[in-house]
N, C-alpha and C positions, 0 to 999 in steps of 0.2 A: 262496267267501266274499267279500264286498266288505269291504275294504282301506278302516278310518279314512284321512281326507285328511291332519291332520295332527295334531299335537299341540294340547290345548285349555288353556287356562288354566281358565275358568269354565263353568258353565252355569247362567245366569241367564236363558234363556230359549230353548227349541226352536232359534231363528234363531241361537243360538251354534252350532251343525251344519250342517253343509254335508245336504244330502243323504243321500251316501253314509256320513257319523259318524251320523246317526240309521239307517239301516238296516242297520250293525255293530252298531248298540249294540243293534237287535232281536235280531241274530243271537244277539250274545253273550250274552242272555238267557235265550234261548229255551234255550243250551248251558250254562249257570250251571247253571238250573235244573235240567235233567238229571242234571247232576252234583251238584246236592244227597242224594244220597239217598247216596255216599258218602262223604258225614259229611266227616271229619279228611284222609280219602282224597283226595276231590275233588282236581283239579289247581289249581285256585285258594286252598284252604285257609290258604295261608302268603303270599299274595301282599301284603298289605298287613302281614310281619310289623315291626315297631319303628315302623309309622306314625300318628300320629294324626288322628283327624278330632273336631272339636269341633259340637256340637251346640248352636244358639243359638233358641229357641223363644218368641216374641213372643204365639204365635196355640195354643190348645189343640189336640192332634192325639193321636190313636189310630194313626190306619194309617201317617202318615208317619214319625213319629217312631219307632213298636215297629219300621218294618223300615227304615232305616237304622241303629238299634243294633243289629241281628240280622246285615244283613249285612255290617256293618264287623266286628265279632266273626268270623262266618263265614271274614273274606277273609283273616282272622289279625291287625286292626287294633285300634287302642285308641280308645276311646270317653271323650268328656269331655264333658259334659253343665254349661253355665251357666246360672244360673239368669238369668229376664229382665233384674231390678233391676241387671246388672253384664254384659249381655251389647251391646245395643244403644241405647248413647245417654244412657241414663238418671242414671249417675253420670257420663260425661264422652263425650267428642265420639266418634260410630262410628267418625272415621277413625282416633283413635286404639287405641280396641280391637283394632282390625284391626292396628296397626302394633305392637301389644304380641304378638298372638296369632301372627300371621305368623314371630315369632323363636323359635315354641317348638312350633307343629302344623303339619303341611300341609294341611288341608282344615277346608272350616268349611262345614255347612251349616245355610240359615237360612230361618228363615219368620218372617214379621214382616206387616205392613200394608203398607209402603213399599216398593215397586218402587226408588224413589229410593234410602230408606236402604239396600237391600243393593246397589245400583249405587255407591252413596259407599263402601261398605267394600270392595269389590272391588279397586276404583278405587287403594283407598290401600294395600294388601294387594298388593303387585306378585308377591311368590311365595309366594302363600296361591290355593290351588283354591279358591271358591268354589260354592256348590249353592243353588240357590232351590229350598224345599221348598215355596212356596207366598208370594206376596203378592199385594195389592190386585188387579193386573193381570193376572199369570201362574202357571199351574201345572203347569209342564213334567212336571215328574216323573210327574204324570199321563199323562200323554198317553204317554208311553212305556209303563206298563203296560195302557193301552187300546189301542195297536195293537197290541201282543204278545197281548192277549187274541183280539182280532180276529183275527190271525194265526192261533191256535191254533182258533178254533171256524171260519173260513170260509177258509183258506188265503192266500193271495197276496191281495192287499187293493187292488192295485192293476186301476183301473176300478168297484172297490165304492162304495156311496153309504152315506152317514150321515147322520141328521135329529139336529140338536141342538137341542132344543127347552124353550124356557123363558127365563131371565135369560143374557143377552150378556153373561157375566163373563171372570174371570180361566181357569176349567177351558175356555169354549168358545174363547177364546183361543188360549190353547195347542192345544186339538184343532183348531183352523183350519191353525195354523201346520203340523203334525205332516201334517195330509190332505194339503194343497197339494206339501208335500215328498214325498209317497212316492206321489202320484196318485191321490187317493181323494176323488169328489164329496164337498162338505157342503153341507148343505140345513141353516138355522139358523133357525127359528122364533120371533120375540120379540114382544112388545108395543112397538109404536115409539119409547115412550122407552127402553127397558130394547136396544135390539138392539145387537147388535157394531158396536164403535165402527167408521168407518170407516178409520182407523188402521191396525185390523187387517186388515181388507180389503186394503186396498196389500197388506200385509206381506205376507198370503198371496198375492194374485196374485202378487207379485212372485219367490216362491222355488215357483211354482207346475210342476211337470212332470208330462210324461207325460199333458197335455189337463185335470188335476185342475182343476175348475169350483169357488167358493163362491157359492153364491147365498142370499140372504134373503128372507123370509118373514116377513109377517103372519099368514097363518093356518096353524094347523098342520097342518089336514088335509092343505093343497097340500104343506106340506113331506115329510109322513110316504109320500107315495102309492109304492107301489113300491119304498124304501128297503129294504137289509141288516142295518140296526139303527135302531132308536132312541133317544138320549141324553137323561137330563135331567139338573138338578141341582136343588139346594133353591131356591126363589124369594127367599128374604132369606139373604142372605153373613152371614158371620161377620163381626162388626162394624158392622153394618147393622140389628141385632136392631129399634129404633125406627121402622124402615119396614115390618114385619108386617102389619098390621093393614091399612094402604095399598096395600101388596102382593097383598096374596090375590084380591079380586076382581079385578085384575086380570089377573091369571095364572091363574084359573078356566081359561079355556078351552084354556090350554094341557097341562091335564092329562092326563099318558098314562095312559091306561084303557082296557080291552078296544076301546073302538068306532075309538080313533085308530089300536090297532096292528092290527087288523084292516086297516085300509089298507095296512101296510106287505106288503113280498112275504110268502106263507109262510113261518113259521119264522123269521122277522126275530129276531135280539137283542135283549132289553133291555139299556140300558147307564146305571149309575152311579156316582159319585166318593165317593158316600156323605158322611156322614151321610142317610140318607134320611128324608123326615118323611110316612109312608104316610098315604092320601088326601089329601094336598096335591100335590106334583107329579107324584104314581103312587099309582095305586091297590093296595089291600097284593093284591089276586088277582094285577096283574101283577108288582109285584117279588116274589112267592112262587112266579113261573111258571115252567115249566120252561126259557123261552126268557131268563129272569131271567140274566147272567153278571157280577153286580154282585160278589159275593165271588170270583167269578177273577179279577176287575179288582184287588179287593184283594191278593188272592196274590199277584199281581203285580208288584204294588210294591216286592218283595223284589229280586226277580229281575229288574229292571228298573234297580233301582237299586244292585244290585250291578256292572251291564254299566257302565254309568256312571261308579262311583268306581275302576273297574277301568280303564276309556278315560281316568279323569284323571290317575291315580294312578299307573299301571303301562302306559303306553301299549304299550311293547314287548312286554308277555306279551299284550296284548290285541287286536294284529291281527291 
């Protein structure tokens, strides 16, 4: 089993992991999981007993939000839920929230809009864990239940290729960051203005091992050719709803539908972060297809981010 490097404060973003902390945290995942089906039994059950982790939700969510209350519950932990209006900024300054909340929880995890604002509360929060569950930029949390999904349908991932195809956001982000770390080609597909900032690019080559390639793409055929999976996500982000309209034709052609995955090798995955909006970025034949792995990605999530609050939380039970 690979050995977390070392203790983490936060994870606000993939590139808070060395390498070797992101492919513990698959490990420990994949062995979370297993052990759910022993309920109260599980070896982790009690691991987070007397602790608390606070939930701070800026941005609406379904799958992030239900499985970090499920499995801070799970780990034996206690759940506090604030509402927006008093959680980030709104009645007084994040840094202070953070310096109220740091005296009374240990972990706080947050999805908001601002990359900044949860980098200011972190910041101020010196022994408070922090979790990006999701902003403007980044969506870590992600990216760990899609390589554990990966993992689970095509084994050892390293030398596999992925086509991410669509808008160069926050999720293809973190999945750049996540490939580069554990050796896994990405082929990323955008409209020119919409492509991965090149930002990101550095970041990934820079924490890049094991020969892991990112290359860009205007058309998606080029990218999809040959690929183990295909990725998309919705064309207009949350937040962005006012660009729809200006969107669509342009993202036309990047829609995955039978003639693009056809390209990829046999049996290629579908992959997405959901919310999905059928015939806009996937066609509903192939998110309904058998090669579809969009709701193990969600399952995921659980067990993904159980490995996590358990590597921040409890580092010693968790190497």
């Amino acid at each position: 089993m690979t050995e977390a490097t070392q203790t983490r404060k936060d994870f606000l973003s993939v590139l808070d992991f060395e390498p070797a902390d992101l492919e513990r945290c698959l490990q420990l995942a994949s062995q979370v999981k297993a052990d759910r089906a022993l309920g109260r039994q599980a070896p982790t059950a009690d691991t987070l007993n007397g602790r608390h982790v606070c939930l701070m939700f800026d941005k609406p969510s379904l799958r992030t939000r239900s499985t970090f209350e499920i499995a801070i519950r799970e780990l034996g932990g206690h759940v506090i839920v604030l509402p927006p209006d008093v959680a980030l900024g709104r009645r007084e300054p994040v840094q202070d929230v953070a310096r109220n909340l740091e005296r009374w929880i240990d972990a706080a995890v947050i999805r908001t809009f601002s990359q900044q604002v949860l980098q200011d509360f972190a910041a101020a929060a010196r022994r408070l864990h922090v979790v990006n569950a999701l902003t403007d930029h980044e969506h870590p949390c992600q990216a760990i239940a899609d390589f554990l999904t990966l993992q689970e349908h095509l084994g050892p991932v390293r030398g596999r290729t992925i086509a991410y195809v669509g808008d160069g956001n926050n999720v293809a982000t973190s999945l750049a960051h996540a490939a580069a770390m554990l050796g896994v080609h990405l082929h990323v597909a955008s409209p020119e203005p919409y492509q991965l900032a090149h930002a990101v690019v550095q970041q990934a080559t820079s924490v890049a091992r094991h020969g892991a390639r990112l290359r860009l793409f205007s058309d998606a055929a080029d990218a999809v050719a040959g690929v183990d999976a295909v990725y998309t996500d919705t064309w207009t982000s949350m937040g962005r709803e006012d660009e729809a309209a200006v969107r669509r034709p342009i993202f036309a052609p990047y829609q995955v539908n039978e003639d693009l995955m056809s390209l990829a090798r046999p049996g290629a995955l579908f992959m997405h972060c959901l919310p999905a909006h059928r015939g806009e970025e996937v066609t509903a034949d192939i998110f309904e297809s058998d090669v579809s792995v969009v709701f193990d990605q969600a399952e995921n999530r659980l067990h993904g981010q159980k490995a996590l609050l358990l590597m921040l939380l409890a580092p010693s039970q968790s190497l």
